[in-house]
C-alpha distance (Angstrom), angle and dihedral (degrees) to the residues before:
residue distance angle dihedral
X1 . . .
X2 3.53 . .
X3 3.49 117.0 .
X4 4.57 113.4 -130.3
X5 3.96 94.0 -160.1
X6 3.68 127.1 50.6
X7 3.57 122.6 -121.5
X8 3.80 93.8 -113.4
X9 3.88 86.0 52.1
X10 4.07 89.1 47.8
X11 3.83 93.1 53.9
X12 3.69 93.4 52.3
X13 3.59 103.8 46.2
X14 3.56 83.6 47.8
X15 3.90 103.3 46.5
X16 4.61 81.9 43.8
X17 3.79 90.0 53.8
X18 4.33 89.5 46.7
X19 3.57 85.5 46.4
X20 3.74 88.3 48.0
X21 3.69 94.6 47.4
X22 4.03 96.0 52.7
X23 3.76 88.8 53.1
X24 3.59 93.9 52.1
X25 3.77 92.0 41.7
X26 3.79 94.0 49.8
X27 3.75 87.2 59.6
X28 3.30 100.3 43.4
X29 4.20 82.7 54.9
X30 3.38 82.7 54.8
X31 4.19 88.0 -113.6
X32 4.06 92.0 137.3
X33 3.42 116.8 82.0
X34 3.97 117.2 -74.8
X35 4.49 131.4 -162.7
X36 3.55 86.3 -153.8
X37 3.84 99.5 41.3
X38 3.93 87.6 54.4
X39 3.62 99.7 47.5
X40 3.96 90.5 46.8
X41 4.03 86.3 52.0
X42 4.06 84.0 49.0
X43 3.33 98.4 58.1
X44 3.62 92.9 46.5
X45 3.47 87.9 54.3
X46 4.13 87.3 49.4
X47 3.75 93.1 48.9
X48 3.77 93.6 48.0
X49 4.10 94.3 53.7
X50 3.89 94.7 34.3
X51 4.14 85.5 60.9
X52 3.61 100.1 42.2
X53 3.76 82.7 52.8
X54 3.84 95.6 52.2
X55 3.38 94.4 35.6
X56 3.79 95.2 57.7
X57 4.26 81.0 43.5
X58 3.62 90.2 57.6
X59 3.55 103.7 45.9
X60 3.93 81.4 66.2
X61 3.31 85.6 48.6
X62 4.03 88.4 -128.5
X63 3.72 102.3 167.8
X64 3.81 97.0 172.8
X65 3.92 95.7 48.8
X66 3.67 87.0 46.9
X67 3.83 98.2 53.1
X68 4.14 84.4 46.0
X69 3.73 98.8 50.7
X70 4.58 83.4 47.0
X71 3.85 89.2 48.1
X72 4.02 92.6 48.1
X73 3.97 100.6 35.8
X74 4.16 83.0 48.4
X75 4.22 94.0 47.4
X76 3.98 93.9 46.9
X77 3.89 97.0 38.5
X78 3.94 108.9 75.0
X79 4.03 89.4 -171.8
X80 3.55 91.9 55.6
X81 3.92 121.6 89.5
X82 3.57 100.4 171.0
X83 4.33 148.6 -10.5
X84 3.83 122.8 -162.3
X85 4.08 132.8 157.8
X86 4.06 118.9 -135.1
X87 3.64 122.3 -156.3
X88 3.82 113.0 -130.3
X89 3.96 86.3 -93.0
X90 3.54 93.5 64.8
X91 3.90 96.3 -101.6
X92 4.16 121.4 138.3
X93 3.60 102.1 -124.8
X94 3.90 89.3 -171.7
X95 3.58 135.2 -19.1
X96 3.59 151.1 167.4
X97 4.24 119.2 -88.0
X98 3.95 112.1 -74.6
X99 3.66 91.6 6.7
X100 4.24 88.5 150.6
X101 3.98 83.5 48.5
X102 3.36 97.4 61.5
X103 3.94 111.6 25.7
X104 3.78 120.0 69.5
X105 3.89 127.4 -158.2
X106 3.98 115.2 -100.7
X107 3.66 105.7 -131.4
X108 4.12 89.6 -156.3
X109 4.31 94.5 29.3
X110 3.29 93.2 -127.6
X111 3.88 116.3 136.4
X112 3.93 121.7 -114.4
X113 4.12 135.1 -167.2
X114 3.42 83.1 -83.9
X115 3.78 118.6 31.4
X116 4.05 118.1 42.3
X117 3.95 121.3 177.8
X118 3.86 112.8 -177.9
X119 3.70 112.4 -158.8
X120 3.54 121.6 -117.2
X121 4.30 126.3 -142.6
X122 3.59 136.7 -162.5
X123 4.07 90.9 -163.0
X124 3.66 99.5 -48.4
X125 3.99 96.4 -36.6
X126 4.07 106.1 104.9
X127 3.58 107.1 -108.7
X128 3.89 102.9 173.1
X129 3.50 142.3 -78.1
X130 3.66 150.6 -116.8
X131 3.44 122.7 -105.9
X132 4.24 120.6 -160.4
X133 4.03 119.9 -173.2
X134 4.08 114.6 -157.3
X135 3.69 127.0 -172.0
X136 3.56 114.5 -114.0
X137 3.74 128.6 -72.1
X138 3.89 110.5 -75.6
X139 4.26 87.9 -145.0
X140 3.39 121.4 48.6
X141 3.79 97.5 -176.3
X142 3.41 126.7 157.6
X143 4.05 114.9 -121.6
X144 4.37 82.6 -138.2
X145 3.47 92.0 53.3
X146 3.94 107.5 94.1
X147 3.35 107.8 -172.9
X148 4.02 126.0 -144.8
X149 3.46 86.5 -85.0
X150 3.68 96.4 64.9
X151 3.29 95.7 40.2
X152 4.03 88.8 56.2
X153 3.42 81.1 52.7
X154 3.70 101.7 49.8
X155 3.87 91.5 43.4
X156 4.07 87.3 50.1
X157 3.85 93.8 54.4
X158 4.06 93.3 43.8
X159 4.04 90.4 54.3
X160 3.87 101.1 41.6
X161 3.93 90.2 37.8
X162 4.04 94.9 46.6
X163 3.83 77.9 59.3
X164 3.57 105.4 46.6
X165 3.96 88.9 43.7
X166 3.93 89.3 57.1
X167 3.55 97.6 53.3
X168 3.59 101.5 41.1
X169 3.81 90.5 47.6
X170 3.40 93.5 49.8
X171 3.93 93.9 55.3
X172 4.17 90.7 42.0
X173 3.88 89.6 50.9
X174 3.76 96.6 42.7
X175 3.84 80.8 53.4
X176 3.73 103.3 43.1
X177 4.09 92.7 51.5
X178 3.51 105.9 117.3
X179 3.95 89.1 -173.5
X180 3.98 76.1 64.3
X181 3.26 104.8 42.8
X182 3.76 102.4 44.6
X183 3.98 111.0 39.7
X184 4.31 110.2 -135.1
X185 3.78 84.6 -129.7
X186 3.59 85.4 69.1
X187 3.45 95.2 35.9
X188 3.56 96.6 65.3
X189 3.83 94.8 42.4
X190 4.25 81.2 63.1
X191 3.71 94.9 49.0
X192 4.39 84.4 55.0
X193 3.99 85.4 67.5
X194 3.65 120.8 92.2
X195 3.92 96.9 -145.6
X196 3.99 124.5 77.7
X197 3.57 106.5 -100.7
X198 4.08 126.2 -173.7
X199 3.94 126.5 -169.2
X200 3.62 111.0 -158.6
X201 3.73 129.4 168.9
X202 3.72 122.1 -137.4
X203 3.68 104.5 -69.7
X204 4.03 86.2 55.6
X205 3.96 85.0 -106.8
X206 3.80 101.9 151.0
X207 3.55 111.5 -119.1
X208 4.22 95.0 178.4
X209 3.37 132.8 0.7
X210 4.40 112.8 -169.8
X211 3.61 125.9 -135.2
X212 4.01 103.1 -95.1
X213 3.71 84.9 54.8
X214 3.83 96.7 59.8
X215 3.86 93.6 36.3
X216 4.20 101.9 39.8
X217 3.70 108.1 21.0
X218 3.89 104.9 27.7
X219 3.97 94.7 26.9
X220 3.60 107.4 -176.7
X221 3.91 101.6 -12.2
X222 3.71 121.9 119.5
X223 4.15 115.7 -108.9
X224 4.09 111.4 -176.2
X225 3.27 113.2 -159.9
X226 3.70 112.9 -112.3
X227 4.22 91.7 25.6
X228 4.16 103.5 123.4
X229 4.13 110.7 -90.7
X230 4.55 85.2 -127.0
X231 3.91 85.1 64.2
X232 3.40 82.6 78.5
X233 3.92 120.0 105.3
X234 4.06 85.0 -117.6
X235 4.39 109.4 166.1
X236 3.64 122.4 -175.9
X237 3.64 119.0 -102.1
X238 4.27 87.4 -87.5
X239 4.17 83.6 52.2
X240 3.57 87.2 -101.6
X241 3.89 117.3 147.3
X242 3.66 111.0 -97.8
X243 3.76 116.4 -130.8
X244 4.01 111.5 -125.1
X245 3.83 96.4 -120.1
X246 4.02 86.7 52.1
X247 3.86 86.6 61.4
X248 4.15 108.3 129.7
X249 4.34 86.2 -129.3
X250 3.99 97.2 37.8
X251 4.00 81.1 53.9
X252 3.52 99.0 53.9
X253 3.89 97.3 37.5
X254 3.71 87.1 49.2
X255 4.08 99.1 43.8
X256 3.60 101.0 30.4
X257 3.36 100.9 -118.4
X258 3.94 146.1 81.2
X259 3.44 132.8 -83.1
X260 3.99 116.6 -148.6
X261 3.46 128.4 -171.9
X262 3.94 99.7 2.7
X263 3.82 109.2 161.3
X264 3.86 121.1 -134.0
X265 3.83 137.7 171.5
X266 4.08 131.9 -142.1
X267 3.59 124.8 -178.2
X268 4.17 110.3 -151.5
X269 3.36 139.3 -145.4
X270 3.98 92.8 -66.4
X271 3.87 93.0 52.4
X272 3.94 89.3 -105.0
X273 3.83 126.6 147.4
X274 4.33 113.4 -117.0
X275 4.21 104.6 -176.7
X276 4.06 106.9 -159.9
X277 3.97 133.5 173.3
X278 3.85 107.1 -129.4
X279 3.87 126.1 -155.7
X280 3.59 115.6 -161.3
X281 4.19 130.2 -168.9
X282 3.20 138.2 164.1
X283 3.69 126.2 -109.3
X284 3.95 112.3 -132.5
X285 4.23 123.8 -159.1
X286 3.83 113.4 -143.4
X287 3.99 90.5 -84.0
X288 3.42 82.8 59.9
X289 4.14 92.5 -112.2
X290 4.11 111.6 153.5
X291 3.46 104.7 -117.9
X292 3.84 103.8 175.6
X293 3.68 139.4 -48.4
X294 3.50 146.0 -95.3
X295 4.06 122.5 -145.9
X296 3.67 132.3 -179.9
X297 3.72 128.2 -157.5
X298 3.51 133.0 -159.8
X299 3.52 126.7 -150.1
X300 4.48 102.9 -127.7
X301 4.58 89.2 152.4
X302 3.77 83.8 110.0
X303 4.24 96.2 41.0
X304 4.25 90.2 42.2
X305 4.21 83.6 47.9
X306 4.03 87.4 57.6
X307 3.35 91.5 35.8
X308 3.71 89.5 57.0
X309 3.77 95.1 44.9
X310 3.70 88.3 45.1
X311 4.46 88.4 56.0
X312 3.72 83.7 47.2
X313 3.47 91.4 59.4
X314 3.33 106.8 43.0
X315 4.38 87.6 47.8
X316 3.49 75.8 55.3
X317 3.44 95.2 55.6
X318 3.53 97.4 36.6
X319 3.98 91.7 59.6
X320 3.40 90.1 41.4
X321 3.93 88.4 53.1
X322 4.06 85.5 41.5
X323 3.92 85.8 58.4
X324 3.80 99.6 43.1
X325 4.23 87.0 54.5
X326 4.45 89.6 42.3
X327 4.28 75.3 53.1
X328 3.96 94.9 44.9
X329 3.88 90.1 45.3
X330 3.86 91.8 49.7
X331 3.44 95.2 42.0
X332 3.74 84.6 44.1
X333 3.79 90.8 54.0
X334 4.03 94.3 45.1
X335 3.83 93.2 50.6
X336 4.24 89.5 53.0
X337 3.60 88.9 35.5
X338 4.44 123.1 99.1
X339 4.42 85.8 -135.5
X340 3.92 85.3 -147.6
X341 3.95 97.7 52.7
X342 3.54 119.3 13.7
X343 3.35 101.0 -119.9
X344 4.25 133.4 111.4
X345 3.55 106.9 -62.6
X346 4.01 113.8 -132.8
X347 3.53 98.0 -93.5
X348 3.85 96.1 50.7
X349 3.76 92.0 36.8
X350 3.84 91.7 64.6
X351 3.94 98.1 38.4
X352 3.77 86.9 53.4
X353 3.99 94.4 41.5
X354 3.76 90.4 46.8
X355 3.87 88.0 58.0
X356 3.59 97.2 46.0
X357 3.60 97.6 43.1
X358 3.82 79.8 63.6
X359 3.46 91.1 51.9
X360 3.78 91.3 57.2
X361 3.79 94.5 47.6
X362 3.83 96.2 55.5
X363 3.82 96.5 36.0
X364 3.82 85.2 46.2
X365 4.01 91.4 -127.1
X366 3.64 120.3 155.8
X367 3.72 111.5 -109.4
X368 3.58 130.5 -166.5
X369 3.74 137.8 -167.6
X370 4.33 126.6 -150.0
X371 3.56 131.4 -168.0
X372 3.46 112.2 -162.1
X373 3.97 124.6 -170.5
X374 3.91 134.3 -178.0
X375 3.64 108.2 -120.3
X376 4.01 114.6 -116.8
X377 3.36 89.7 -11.4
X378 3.69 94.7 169.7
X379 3.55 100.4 58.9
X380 4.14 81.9 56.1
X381 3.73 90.2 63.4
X382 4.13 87.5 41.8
X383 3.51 97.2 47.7
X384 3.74 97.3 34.7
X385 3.32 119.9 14.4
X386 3.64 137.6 -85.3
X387 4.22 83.7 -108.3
X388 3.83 79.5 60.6
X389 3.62 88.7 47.3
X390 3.65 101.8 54.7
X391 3.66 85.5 53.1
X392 3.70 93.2 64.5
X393 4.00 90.2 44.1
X394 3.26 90.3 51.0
X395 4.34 96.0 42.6
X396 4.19 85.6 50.6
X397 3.77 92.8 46.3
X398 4.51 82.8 54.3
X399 4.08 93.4 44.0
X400 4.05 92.3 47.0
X401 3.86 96.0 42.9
X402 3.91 83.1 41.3
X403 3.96 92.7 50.5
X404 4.01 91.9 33.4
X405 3.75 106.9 32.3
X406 4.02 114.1 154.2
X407 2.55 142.5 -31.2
X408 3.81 75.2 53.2
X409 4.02 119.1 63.6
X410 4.00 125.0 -130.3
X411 3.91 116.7 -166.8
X412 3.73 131.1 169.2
X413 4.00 112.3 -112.2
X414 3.74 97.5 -158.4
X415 3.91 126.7 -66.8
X416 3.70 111.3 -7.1
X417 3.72 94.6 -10.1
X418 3.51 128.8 111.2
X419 4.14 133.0 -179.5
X420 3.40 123.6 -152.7
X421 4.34 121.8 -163.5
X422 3.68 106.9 -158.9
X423 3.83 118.1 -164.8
X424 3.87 129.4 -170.3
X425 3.79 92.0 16.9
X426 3.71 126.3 119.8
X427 4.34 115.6 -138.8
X428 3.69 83.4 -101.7
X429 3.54 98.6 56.6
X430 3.78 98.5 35.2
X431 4.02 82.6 55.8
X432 3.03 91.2 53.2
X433 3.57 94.5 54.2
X434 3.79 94.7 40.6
X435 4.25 74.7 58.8
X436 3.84 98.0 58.9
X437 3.66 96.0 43.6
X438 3.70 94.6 53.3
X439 4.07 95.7 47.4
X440 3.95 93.5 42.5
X441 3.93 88.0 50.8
X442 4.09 87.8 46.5
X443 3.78 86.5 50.4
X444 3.59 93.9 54.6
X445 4.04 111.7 106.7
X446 4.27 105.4 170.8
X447 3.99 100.9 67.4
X448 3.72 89.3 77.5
X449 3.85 138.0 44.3
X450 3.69 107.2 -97.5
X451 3.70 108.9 23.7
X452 4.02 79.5 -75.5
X453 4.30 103.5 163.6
X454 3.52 123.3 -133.6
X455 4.25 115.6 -144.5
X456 3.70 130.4 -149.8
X457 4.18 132.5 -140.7
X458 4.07 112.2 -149.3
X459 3.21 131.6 -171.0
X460 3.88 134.9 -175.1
X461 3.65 140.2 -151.1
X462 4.03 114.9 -177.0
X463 3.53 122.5 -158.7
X464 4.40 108.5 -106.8
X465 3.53 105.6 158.3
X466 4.03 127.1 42.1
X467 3.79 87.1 -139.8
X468 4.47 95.7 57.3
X469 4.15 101.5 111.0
X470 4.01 119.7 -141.2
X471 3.95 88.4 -98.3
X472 4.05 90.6 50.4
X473 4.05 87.1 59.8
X474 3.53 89.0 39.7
X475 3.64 93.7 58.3
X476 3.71 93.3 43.9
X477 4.12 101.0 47.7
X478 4.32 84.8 48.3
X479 4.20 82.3 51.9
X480 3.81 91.1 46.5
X481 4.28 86.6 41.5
X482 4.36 82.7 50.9
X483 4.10 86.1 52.4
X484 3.87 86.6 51.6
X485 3.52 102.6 53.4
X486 3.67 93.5 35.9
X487 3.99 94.4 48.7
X488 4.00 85.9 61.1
X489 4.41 105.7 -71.3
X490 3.81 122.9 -94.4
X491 3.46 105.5 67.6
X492 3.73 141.9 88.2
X493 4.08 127.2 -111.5
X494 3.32 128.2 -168.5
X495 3.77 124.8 -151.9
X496 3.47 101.1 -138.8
X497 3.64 106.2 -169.1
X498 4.13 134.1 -17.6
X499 3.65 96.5 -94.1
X500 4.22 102.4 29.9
X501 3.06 136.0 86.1
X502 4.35 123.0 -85.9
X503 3.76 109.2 -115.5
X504 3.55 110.7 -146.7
X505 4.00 129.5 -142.7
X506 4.21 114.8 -150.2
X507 3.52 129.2 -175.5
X508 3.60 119.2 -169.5
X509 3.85 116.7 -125.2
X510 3.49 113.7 -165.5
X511 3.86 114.2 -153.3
X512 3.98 92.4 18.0
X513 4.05 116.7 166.5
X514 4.54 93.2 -100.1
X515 3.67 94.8 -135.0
C-alpha cells in the first residue's frame, strides 16, 4: 500500500502531538502554575509561622502578648476570620472575637483550605493546639479547565514545534541513510571479500556489514543496519564478556591508531563459539576528522580447534614423556640399588667411590674406607632362618646409612659384607664413627628371636698417600676387617699405614649372641 505522508512528516506530527499530550497532562496534574494552588501553599506557610510564634508565646505562658499578636495577625490578614489556642481539654485559652462563630469542628482533624489546627506538645505529651479559620478561596478554578490562555499556548508550541521537528528530521534522516552513506557499488565490491568486514560511523552505528560477515562470523544472527556494533554478543578470547571501551574499533577511534590482530569471540544463532582476529582503523574525511571505522574479521574457529587438539597432544606427550623419565629414574634407582637393603649395590658403590675418592685427592680431603661384616652370619641363617637373616641385612644396611648417610656412600660388598667410603673425615673421626655403628648394632635386640644381639667386625683403611688407588684401600680395610675377626670379632681395626701394623678397637659386650 502506498503510504500518503512521508516518514519525516510521520515523525513530526507524531513527536508535536507527544509534545502536545505532556503539556496537557502536566496541567491536568496540576504541574502548570495554579492561583489557588499558591494561595493554599501561602496559608500553609502562614499557619506554620503563626504557631511557632504562639507556641514559643505560650511556653512563657504570656497570655497578654498572645491575645495581641491574634488581634494584629487577624486585623492585617483579610483571609483570616479568626485564631484561638485550646488546651489539651478542649478549653480556648485565648482567642480572637467570634472564634466559635466562625470555626467548625473537623470530624477526622485533618486541616482543610479553610480551617488549620496545628498541634501543640509539652515534650511528646499533647498539650493543645492552635486552631486558624480562613475565608474561602477567592478562585475556585478547576485544575482541567485550561483557559484561552493555555490553549494559545498549546496551539503556539504545536505550530512552531511541527516546524522545528520537520527540519531537524529531515537533516538526521538524510544523515542516518545508510543507502546514502555507503554507495551499493561499493557495497557489492565488500561482499567479493572473503573476510567479515563492518563499516561503522563514529557512534559504532553500523553503516554496512559485507556478506562473509553475515554468513561466517554472525551465522544466522540478525545485524540491522544502524544498531551499535557493542550490541553484539562479543566475549574475549577466554569467552569472557568484553567491556565496551575494550572494543578493537572504540580503541582505535578513541587512540588514534589501529588495532591489528585483536582476538574476539561471538556465539550465533545456534549458541556456537566463532573465534576471529579483528583489525580496526579509523576512517578520516579530507580535514582529516574521524568519521567512523572500518574492521575486518577473520574466521580462525577451525585453526584455534587444531590448535587446541594440537596442545592436547603435545600435554599428552609431555606427561607421557614425564612418565617415561619417573620410569628411567626408577629403573635407574633399581639397577644401582642392593634389592634386599637399599643401599648402593657393588657395582655402583665402586663407580661412585672411585669418583669421590678423586674428589678427596684434588680437594685435599681426608678420605676413608670401612668394611663392615656381620659376625657368624651363617650360623644366623642355620639357627634362624635365612627370613631371620635378611632381617639383620636389612637392620645393618639402616644403622650404616643411619651412621654414614651422604655425603658419605654405603654399598653392600656381597653377602654379609658391607663398604663404607667416608669423605671429609679425619682417621680419628671416621674411628670414631666405625665405633658408634658397631655399639648401636650390638645394642640392637628385635632382629632375632629372643632379644638375641647380632655383632659387627670393622675395619678401616685411611687415605696416606695421594698416589693409593680405590682397590689399594680396598685391600687394606678387608686386611684390617681379617685382624678384627681374628683378634676375637666385635671390634674395630684400623689399618694405620701400608706397611704397619692394624690397631684394633674392642668393646666388650656382655651377654652377646657367641656365634
Amino acid at each position: 500500500m502506498k503510504r500518503w505522508l512521508s516518514p519525516k512528516l510521520q515523525l513530526s506530527l507524531g513527536l508535536v502531538s507527544l509534545t502536545v499530550s505532556l503539556i496537557l497532562v502536566a496541567a491536568s496534574l496540576g504541574l502548570l502554575p495554579n492561583e489557588e494552588r499558591a494561595e493554599l501553599e501561602q496559608r500553609g506557610v502562614t499557619a506554620t509561622a503563626l504557631a511557632v510564634q504562639l507556641a514559643v508565646l505560650a511556653s512563657r505562658n504570656d497570655t497578654a502578648a498572645i491575645k495581641d499578636t491574634i488581634d494584629v495577625v487577624v486585623s492585617r490578614s483579610p483571609a483570616i476570620l479568626s485564631i484561638a489556642i485550646r488546651d489539651a481539654h478542649g478549653n480556648i485559652l485565648a482567642g480572637s472575637d467570634r472564634h466559635l462563630t466562625h470555626w467548625r469542628e473537623l470530624p477526622d482533624g485533618k486541616s482543610t483550605a479553610t480551617h488549620i489546627q496545628v498541634p501543640l506538645f509539652n515534650d511528646d505529651t499533647p498539650a493543645g493546639r492552635i486552631e486558624i479559620a480562613f475565608r474561602p478561596l477567592t478562585s475556585g478554578a478547576n485544575p482541567l479547565d485550561l483557559g484561552p490562555a493555555l490553549f494559545a499556548f498549546v496551539g503556539f508550541m504545536a505550530v512552531t514545534g511541527f516546524a522545528g521537528f520537520y527540519l531537524v528530521l529531515g537533516r538526521a534522516l538524510r544523515e542516518l541513510d545508510p543507502s546514502r552513506t555507503i554507495p551499493k557499488r561499493i557495497e557489492a565490491a565488500f561482499d567479493t571479500l572473503a573476510e567479515g568486514v563492518l563499516i561503522i560511523d563514529d557512534d559504532e552505528r553500523v553503516l554496512l556489514a559485507n556478506r562473509a560477515f553475515k554468513h561466517n562470523v554472525l551465522t544466522g544472527g540478525e545485524l540491522e543496519l544502524g544498531s551499535p556494533a557493542s550490541g553484539l554478543p562479543w566475549l574475549s578470547s577466554v569467552a569472557a564478556p568484553v567491556a565496551p571501551s575494550d572494543l578493537p574499533w572504540r580503541v582505535a577511534l578513541e587512540h588514534e591508531h589501529p588495532v591489528l590482530g585483536a582476538e574476539l569471540s561471538i556465539r550465533d544463532a545456534g549458541g556456537g563459539m566463532h573465534r576471529v582476529v579483528v583489525n580496526a582503523t579509523r576512517i578520516l574525511d579530507g580535514s582529516g576528522t574521524a568519521r567512523g571505522a572500518i574492521v575486518t574479521f577473520t574466521d580462525v574457529t577451525a585453526l584455534h580447534e587444531t590448535n587446541m587438539r594440537l596442545s592436547a597432544s603435545v600435554e599428552e606427550l609431555r606427561k607421557a614423556q614425564r612418565h617415561i623419565s619417573d620410569q628411567n629414574l626408577e629403573l635407574q634407582y633399581l639397577a644401582s640399588r642392593d634389592p634386599l637393603t637399599g643401599c648402593l649395590n657393588r657395582r655402583t658403590f665402586f663407580e661412585q667411590a672411585e669418583a669421590l675418592l678423586t674428589e678427596a685427592i684434588r680437594t685435599r680431603r681426608p678420605f676413608v674406607f670401612m668394611m663392615v661384616d656381620a659376625d657368624h652370619f651363617k650360623r644366623i641363617n642355620d639357627r634362624f632362618g635365612h627370613a631371620f637373616g635378611d632381617k639383620v641385612l636389612v637392620g645393618l644396611s639402616d644403622q650404616l646409612q643411619t651412621f654414614c648417610g651422604g655425603p658419605h656412600l654405603v654399598g653392600r660388598y656381597g653377602g654379609e659384607e658391607f663398604c663404607v667410603a667416608l669423605i671429609g673425615l679425619s682417621k680419628t673421626s671416621a674411628e670414631h664413627v666405625a665405633e658408634q655403628v658397631r655399639r648401636s648394632v650390638s645394642n640392637v635386640g628385635t632382629w632375632l628371636p629372643g632379644s638375641e644381639r647380632v655383632t659387627v667386625s670393622i675395619g678401616l683403611a685411611p687415605l696416606d698417600d695421594p698416589r693409593d688407588k680405590l682397590l689399594d684401600l680396598v685391600n687394606r680395610a678387608d686386611k684390617a676387617l681379617y685382624a678384627a675377626k681374628t683378634a676375637g670379632r666385635n671390634r674395630v681395626v684400623v689399618e694405620r699405614t701400608k706397611d704397619a701394623a692394624p690397631t684394633s678397637c674392642e668393646s666388650g659386650f656382655p651377654g652377646r649372641l657367641a656365634l
